[in-house]
Residue frames as qw, qx, qy, qz and C-alpha x, y, z in Angstrom:
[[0.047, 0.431, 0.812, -0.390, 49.37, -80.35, -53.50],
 [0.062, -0.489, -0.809, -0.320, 46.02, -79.19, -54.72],
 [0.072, -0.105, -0.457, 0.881, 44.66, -75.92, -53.06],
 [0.268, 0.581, 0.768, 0.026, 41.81, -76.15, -55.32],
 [0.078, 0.351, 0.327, 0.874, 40.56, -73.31, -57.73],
 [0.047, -0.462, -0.708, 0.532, 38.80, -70.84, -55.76],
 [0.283, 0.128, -0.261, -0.914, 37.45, -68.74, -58.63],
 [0.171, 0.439, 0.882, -0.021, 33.89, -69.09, -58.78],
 [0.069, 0.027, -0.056, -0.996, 30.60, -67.29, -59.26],
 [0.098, 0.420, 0.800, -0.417, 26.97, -66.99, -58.86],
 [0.184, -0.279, -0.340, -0.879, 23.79, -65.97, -60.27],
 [0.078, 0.265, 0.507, -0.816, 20.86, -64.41, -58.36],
 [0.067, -0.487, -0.593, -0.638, 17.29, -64.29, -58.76],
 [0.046, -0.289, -0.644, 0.707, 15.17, -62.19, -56.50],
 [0.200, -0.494, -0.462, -0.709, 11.50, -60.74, -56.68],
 [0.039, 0.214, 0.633, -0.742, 9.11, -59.07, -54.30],
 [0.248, -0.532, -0.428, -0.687, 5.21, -57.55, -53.98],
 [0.070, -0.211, 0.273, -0.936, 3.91, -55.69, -52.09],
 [0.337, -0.379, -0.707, -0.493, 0.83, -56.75, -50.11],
 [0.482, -0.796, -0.308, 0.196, -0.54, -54.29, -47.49],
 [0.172, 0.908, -0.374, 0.077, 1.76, -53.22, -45.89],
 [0.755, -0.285, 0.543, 0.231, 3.88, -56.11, -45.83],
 [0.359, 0.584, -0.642, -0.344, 6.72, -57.15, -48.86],
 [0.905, -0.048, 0.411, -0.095, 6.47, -60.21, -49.35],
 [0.567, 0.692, -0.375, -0.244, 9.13, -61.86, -51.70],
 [0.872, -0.219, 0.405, 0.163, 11.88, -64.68, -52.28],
 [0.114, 0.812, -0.560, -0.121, 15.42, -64.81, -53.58],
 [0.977, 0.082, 0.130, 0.149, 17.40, -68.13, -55.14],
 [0.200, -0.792, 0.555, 0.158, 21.19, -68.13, -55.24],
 [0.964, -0.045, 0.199, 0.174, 23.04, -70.73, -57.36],
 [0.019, -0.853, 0.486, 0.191, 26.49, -71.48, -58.09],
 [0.954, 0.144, -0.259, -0.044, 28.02, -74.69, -60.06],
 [0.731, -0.012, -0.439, 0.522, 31.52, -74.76, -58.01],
 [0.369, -0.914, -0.153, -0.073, 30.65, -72.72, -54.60],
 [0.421, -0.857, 0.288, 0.071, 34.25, -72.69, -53.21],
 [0.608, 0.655, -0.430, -0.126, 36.14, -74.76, -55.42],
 [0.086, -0.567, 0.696, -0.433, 36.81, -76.90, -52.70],
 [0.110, 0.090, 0.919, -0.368, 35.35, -80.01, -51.93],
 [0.383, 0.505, 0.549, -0.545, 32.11, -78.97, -53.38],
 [0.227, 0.259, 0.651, 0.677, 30.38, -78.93, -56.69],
 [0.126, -0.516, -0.358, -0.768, 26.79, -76.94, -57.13],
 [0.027, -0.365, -0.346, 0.864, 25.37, -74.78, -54.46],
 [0.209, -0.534, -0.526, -0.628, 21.68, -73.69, -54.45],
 [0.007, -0.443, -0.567, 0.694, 20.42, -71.48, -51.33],
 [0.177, -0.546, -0.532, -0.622, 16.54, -70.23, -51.56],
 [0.009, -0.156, -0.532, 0.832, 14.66, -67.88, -49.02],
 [0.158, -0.817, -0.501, -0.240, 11.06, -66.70, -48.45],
 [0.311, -0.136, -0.299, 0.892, 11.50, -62.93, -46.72],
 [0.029, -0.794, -0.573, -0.201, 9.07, -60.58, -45.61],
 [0.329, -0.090, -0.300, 0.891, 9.20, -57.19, -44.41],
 [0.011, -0.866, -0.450, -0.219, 6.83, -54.15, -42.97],
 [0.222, 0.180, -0.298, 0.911, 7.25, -50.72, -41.83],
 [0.218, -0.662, -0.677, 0.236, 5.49, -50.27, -38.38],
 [0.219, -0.813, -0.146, 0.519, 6.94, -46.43, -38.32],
 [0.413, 0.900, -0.132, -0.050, 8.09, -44.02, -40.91],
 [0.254, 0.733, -0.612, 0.152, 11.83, -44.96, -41.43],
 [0.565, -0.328, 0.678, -0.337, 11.57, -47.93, -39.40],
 [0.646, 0.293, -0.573, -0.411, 11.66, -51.35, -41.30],
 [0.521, -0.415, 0.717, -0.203, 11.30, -54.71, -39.63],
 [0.833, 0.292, -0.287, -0.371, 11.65, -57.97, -41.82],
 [0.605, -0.354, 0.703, -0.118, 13.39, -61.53, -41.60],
 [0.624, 0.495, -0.499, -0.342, 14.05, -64.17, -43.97],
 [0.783, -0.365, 0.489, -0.118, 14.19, -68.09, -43.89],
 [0.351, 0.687, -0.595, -0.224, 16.54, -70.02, -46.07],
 [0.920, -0.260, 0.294, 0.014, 18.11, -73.22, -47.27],
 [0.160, 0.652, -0.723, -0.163, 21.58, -73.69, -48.45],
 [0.937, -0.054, 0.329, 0.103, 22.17, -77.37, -49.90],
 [0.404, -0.635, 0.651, 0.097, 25.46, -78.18, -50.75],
 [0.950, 0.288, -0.110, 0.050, 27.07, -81.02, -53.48],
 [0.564, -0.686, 0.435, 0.151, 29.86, -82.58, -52.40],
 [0.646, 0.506, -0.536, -0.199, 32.82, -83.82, -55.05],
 [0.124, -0.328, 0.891, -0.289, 32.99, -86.59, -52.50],
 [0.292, -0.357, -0.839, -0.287, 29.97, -87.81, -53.18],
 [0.192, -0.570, -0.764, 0.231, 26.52, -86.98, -51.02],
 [0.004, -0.690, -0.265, -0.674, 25.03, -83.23, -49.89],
 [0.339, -0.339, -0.547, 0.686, 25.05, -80.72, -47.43],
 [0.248, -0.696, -0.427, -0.522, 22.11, -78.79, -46.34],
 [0.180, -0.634, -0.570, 0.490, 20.65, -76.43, -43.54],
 [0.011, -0.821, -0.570, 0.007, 18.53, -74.51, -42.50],
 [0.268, 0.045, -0.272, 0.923, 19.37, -70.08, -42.04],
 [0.186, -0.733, -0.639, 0.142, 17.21, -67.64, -40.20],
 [0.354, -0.249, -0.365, 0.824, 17.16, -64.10, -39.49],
 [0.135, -0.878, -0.454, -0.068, 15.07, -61.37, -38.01],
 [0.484, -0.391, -0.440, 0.648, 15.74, -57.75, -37.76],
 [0.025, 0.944, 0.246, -0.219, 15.13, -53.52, -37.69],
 [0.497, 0.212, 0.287, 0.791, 16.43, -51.43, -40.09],
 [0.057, -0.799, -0.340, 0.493, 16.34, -47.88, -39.09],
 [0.552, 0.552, 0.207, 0.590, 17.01, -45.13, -42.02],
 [0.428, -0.587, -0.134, 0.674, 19.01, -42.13, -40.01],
 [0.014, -0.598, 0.312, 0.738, 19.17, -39.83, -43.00],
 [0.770, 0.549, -0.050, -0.321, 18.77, -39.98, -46.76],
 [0.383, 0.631, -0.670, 0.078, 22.49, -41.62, -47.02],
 [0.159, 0.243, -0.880, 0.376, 22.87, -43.64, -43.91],
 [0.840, -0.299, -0.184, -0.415, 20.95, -46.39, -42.29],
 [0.292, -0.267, 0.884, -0.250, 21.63, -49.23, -39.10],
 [0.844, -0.104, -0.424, -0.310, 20.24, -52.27, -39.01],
 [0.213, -0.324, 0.865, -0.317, 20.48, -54.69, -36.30],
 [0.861, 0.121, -0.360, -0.338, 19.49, -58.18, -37.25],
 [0.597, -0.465, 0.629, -0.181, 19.73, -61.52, -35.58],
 [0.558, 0.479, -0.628, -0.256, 21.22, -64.74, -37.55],
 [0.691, -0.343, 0.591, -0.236, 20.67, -68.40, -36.95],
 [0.666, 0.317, -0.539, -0.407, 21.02, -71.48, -38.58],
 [0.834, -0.327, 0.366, -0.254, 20.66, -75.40, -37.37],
 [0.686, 0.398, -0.495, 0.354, 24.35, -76.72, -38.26],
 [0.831, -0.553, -0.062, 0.023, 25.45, -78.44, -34.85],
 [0.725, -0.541, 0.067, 0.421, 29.10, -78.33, -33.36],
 [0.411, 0.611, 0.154, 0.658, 30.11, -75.01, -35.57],
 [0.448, -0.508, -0.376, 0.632, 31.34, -72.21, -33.73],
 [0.142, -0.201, 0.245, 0.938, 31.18, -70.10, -36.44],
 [0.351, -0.387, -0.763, -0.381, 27.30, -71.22, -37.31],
 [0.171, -0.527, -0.721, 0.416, 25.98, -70.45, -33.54],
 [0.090, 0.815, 0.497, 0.286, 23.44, -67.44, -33.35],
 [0.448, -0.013, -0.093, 0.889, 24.66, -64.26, -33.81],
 [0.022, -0.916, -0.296, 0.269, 23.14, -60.71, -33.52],
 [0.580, 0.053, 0.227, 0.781, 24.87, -58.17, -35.93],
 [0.195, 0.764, 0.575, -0.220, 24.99, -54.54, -36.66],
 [0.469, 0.161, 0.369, 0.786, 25.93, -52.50, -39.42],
 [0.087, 0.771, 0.095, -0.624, 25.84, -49.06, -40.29],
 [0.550, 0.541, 0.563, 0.296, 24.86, -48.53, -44.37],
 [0.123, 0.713, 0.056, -0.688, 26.02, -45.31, -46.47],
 [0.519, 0.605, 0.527, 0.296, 24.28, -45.02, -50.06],
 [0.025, 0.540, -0.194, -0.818, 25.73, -42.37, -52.30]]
């Protein structure tokens, strides 16, 4: 049996500017065999913005689509969302808490999530 080839790999484009104080920017993701499973190319694109209301204080959010080729024939698509605050606690370490949606129906692993991570840059 077939487990399928799960080496893959991806290239990335991203840009921003700056306008105000807002970033303003957008990011494309593609891949020609996303999971090596059941799927052939993978392309996910975002618009994302972001400001700081307070010194160290970021708030920003990004919207997204992820579409999907299938080696079965047809495509899968949706939609992804998310909004949150990125606080910078130090020169090294930052939180974020950020909320995550997306409109894929009877997924348990797709419903909206709230997440938060703690970041250390050396």
């Amino acid at each position: 049996e077939d487990d399928g080839d799960w080496a893959t790999w991806e290239l990335k484009a991203a840009a921003s500017v700056p306008a105000g104080p807002v970033s303003l920017g957008a990011a494309v993701f593609w891949s020609p065999d996303a999971t090596g499973m059941g799927t052939d190319e993978n392309l996910y694109y975002e618009a994302n913005a972001s400001f700081s209301p307070f010194d160290k204080v970021t708030v920003g959010g990004a919207v997204g689509k992820q579409t999907t080729d299938l080696t079965a024939g047809g495509e899968s698509e949706y939609t992804t969302v998310n909004v949150g605050m990125t606080i910078a606690l130090s020169d090294m370490f930052s939180t974020d808490v950020r909320y995550h949606t997306t409109d894929i129906d009877n997924c348990d692993l797709c419903e909206d999530r709230v997440a938060a991570t703690l970041k250390a840059a050396f």
